[in-house]
C-alpha positions as CSV (number, residue, x, y, z in Angstrom):
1,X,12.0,-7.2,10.7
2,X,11.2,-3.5,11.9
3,X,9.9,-2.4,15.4
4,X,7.9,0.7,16.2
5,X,10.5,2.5,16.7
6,X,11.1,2.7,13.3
7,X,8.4,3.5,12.6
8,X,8.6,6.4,15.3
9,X,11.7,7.7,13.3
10,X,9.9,7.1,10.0
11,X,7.5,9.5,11.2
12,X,10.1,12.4,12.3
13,X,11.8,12.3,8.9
14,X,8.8,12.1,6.6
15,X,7.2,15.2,9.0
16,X,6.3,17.9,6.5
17,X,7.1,15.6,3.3
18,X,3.7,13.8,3.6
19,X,0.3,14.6,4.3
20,X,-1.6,13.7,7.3
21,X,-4.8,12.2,5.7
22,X,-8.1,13.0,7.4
23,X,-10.5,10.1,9.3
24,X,-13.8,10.0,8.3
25,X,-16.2,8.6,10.7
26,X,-19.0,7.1,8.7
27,X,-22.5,5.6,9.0
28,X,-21.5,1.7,8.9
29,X,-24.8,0.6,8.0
30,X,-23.9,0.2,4.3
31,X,-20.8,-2.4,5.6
32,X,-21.3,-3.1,9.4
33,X,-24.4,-2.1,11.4
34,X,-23.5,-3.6,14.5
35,X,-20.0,-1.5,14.4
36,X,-18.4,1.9,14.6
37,X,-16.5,2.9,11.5
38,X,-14.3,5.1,10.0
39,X,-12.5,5.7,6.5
40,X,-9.1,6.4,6.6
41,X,-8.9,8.4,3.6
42,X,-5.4,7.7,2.5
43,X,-6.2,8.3,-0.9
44,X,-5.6,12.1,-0.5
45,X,-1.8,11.5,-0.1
46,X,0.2,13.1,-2.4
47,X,0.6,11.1,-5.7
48,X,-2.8,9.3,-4.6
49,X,-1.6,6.6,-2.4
50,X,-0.3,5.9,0.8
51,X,3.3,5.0,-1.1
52,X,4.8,8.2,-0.3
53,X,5.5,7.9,3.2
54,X,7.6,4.6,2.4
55,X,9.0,6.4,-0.2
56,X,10.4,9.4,1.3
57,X,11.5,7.5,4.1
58,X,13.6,5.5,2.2
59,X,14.8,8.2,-0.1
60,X,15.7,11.0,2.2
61,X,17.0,7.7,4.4
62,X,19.7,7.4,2.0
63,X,20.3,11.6,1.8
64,X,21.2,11.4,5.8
65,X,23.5,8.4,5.0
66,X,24.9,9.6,2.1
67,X,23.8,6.6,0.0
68,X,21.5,8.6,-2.3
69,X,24.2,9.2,-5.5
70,X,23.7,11.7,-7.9
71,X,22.3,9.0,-10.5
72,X,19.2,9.5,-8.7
73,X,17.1,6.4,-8.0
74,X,15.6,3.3,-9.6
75,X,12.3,2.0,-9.1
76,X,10.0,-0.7,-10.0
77,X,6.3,-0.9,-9.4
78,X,2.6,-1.9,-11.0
79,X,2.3,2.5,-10.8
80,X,1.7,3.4,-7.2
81,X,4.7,2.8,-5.9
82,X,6.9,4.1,-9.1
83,X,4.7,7.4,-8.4
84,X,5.5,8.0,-4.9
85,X,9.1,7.5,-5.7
86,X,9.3,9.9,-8.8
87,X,7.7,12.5,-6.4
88,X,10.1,11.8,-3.5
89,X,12.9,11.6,-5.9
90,X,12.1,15.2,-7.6
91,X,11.6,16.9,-4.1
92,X,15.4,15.3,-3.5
93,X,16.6,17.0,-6.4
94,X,17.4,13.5,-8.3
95,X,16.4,11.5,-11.0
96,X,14.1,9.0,-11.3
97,X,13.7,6.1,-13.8
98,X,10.3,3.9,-13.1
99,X,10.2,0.3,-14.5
100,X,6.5,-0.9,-15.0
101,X,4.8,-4.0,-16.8
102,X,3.2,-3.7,-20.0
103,X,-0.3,-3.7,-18.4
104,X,0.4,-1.0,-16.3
105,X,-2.6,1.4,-16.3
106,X,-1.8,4.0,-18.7
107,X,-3.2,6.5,-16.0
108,X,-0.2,5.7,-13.8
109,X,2.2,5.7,-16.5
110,X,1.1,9.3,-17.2
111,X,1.2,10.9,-14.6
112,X,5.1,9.0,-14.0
113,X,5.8,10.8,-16.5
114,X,4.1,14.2,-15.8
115,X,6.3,13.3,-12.3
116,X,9.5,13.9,-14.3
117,X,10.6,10.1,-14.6
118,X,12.1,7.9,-17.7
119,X,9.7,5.4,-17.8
120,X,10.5,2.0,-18.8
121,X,8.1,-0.8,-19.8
122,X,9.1,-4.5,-19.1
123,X,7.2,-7.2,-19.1
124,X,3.6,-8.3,-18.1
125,X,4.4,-9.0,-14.1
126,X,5.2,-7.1,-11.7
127,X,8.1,-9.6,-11.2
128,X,10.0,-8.6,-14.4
129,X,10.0,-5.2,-14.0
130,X,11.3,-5.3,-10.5
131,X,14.1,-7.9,-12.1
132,X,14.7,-5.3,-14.9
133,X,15.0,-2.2,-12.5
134,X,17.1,-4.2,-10.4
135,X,19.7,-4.9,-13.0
136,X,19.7,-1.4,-14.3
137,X,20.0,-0.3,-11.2
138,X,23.6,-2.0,-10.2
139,X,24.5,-0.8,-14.0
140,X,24.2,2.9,-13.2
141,X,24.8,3.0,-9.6
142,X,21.4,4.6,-8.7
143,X,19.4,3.9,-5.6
144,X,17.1,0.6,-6.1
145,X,14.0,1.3,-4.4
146,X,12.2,-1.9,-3.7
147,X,8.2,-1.1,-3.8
148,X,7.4,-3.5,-0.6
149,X,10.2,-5.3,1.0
150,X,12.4,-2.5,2.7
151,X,12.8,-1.6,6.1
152,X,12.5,2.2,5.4
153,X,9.6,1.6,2.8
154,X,7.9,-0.7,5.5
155,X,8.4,1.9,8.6
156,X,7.3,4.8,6.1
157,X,3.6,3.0,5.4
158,X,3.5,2.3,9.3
159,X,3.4,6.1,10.0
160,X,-0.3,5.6,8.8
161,X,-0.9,3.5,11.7
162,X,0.6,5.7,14.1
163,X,-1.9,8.3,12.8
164,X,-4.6,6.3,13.4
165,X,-3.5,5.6,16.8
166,X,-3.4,9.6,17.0
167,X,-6.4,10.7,15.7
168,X,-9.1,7.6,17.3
169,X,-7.0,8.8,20.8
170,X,-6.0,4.9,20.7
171,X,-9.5,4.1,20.4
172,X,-9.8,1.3,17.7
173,X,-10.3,-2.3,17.6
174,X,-9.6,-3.3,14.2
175,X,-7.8,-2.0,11.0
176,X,-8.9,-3.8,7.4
177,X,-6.5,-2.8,4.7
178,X,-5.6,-4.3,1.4
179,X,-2.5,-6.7,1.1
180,X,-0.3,-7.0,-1.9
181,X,3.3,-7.5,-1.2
182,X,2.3,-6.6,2.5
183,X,4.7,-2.9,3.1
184,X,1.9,-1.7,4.2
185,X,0.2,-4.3,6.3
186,X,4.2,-4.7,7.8
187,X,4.2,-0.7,8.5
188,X,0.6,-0.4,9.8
189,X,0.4,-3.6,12.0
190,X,4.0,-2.7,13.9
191,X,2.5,0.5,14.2
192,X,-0.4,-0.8,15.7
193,X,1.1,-3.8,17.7
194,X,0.0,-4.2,21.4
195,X,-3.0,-1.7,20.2
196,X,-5.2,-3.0,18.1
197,X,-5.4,-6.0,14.9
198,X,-4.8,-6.0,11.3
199,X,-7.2,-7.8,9.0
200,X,-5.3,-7.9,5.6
201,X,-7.3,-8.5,2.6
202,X,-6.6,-9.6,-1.0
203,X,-8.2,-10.9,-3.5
204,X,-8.7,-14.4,-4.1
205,X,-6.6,-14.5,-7.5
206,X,-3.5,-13.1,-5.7
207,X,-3.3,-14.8,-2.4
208,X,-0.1,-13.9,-0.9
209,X,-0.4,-13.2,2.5
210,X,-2.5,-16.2,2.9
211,X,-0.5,-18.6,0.8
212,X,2.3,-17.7,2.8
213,X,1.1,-17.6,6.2
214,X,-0.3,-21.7,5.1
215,X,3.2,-22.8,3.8
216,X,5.0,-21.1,6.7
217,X,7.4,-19.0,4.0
218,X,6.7,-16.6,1.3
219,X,5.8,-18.3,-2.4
220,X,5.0,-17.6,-5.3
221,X,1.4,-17.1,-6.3
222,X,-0.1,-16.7,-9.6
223,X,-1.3,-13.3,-10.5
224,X,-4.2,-12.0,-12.4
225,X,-7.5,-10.3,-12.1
226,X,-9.3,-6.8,-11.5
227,X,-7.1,-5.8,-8.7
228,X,-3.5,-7.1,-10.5
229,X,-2.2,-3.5,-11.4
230,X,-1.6,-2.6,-7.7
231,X,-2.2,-5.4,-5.7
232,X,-0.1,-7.6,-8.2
233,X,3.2,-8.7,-6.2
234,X,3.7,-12.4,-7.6
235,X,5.0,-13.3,-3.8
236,X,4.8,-11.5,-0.1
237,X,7.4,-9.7,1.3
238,X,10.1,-11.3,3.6
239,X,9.5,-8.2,6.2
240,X,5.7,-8.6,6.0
241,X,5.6,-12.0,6.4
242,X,7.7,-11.4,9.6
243,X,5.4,-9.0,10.8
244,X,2.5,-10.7,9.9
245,X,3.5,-13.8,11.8
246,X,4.3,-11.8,14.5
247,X,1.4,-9.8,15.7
248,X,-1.5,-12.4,14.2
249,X,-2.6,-10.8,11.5
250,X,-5.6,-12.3,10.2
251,X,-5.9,-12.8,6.1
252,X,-9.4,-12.3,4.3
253,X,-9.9,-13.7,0.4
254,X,-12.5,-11.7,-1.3
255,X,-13.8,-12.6,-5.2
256,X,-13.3,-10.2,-8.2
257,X,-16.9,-9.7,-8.4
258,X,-16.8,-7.9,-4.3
259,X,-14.3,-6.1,-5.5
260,X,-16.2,-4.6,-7.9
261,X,-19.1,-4.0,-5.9
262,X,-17.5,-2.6,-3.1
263,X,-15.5,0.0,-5.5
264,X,-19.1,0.6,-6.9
265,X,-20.0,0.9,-3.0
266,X,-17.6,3.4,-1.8
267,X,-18.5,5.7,-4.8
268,X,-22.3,5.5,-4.5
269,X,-22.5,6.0,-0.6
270,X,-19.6,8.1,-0.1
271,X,-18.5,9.6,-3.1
272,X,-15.2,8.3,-3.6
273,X,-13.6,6.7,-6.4
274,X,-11.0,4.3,-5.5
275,X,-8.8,1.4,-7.1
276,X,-9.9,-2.1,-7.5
277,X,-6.8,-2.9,-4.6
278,X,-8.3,-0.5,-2.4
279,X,-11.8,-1.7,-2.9
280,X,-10.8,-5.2,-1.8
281,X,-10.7,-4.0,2.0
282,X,-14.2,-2.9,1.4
283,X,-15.1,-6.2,0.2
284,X,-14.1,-8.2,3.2
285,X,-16.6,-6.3,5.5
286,X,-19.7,-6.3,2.4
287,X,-19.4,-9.5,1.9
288,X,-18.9,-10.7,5.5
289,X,-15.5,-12.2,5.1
290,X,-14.6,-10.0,8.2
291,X,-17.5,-9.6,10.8
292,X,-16.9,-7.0,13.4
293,X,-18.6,-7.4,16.8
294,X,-21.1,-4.9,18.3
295,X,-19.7,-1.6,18.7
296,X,-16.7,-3.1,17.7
297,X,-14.0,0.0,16.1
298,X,-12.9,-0.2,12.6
299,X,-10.8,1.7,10.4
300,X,-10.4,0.8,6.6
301,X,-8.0,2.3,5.2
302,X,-8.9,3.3,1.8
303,X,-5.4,3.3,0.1
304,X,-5.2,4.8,-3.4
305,X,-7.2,6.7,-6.0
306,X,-5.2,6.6,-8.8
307,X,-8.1,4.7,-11.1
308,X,-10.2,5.7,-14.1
309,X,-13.7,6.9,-12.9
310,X,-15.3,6.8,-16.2
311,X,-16.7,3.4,-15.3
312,X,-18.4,5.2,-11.7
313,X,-20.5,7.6,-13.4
């Protein structure tokens, strides 16, 4: 479990590290009419994700502790998360080595490697690689970095919420965001606790959140589709399902095919181009699997651009 305030020290140690991402107050017409929206566009964080502010937290975590050794750290991830700790690791003056599946997108295994990180390829699950990375890691010594289920990685993400908090001057209803192994759902809706309510949303070929809040645990759920390279944890986190049970949030399936028309969406009204993952928050208001009120306050956060646009244009 973490409370707020980690996520309050989260966001004194990450200070200067991260980037505070703008809000973009938008017409909602295209999404919600009746509402009053805004885009939190996370996808300007360095590495192009929200993963860094998990990431440094946890790393520079460690520094303060003296658990960060000089064999450097050891991730796994489907690319996001692998990216923001090859960034956080290089600015700590440490090696990094990145585990990824097979089908990670070869855009993200670029620019791992652009980063400065050995990148390893094991696997066709996110599940393997973490399994490998975990291994290798108690081999060398170096710091595993878990992409999801951490209480620094969690508190890190949650420093989003508390700048939504800041820049709406507390003024929002509802926060949609995208769900995979729930870090950032955990981070954002402690954050937000008491203030306003997170609507996680995944797709309906990897329902974790949901699954798990149904069977009262986290379990295993098949994974596949569109959204599979960064939404593609096979279960959800311990810490998220804590948090999640906790403060009500409230899970949203969406198909493959809003997916793709809300990432077709985002890019034709607004300009941006944006994952498959992050496009499924869209989804849940275009397709009306999440129906604000009138003049009800919502945020999406749109949470990563690492993607290849050739298909937008």
């Amino acid at each position: 479990m973490i409370a707020r305030s980690d996520v309050a020290a989260a966001a004194a140690r990450v200070a200067g590290h991260v980037r505070g991402t703008p809000l973009l107050e938008v017409d909602p017409a295209p999404l919600a009419p009746a509402a009053r929206m805004w885009l939190k566009l996370e996808l300007t964080q360095h590495t192009g994700s929200f993963k860094p502010r998990g990431a440094f937290n946890h790393v520079l975590a460690a520094r303060e502790e003296g658990r960060l050794p000089d064999a450097g750290i050891v991730a796994a991830s489907g690319g996001n998360a692998g990216l923001a700790f090859a960034y956080a690791a290089a600015r700590a003056g440490v090696p990094a080595e990145v585990f990824v599946p097979e089908t990670a997108p070869a855009v993200k295994v670029d620019r791992l490697r652009t980063l400065g990180a050995a990148v390893t390829q094991a696997g066709t699950r996110y599940a393997e690689a973490q399994e490998a990375a975990a291994k290798r890691a108690a081999e060398t010594g170096a710091l595993f970095c878990h992409a999801y289920d951490l209480p620094q990685v969690c508190a890190g993400q949650g420093t989003l919420g508390l700048e939504i908090l800041e820049q709406t001057g507390g003024e929002v209803d509802t926060v949609l965001l995208a769900v995979g192994g729930g870090g950032l759902m955990a981070g954002v809706a402690t954050a937000l606790d008491g203030h306003a309510r997170v609507v996680g949303v995944e797709p309906e070929r990897i329902p974790t959140l949901e699954r798990a809040l149904h069977a009262g645990r986290p379990v295993a759920v098949d994974v596949s589709g569109i959204a599979a390279d960064s939404l593609g944890a096979t279960r959800l986190g311990d810490i998220a399902f804590s948090v999640a049970s906790r403060t009500g949030v409230e899970p949203v399936l969406v198909s493959e095919d809003a997916i793709i028309a809300a990432r077709r969406l985002v890019w034709d009204e607004y300009r941006l181009a944006v994952e498959h993952g992050t496009a499924t928050a869209v989804a849940a208001l275009r397709t009306g699997g999440y129906r604000p009120a009138p003049g009800e306050r919502v945020v999406v956060v749109l949470c990563g651009a690492n993607t290849d646009p050739s298909d937008l244009v």
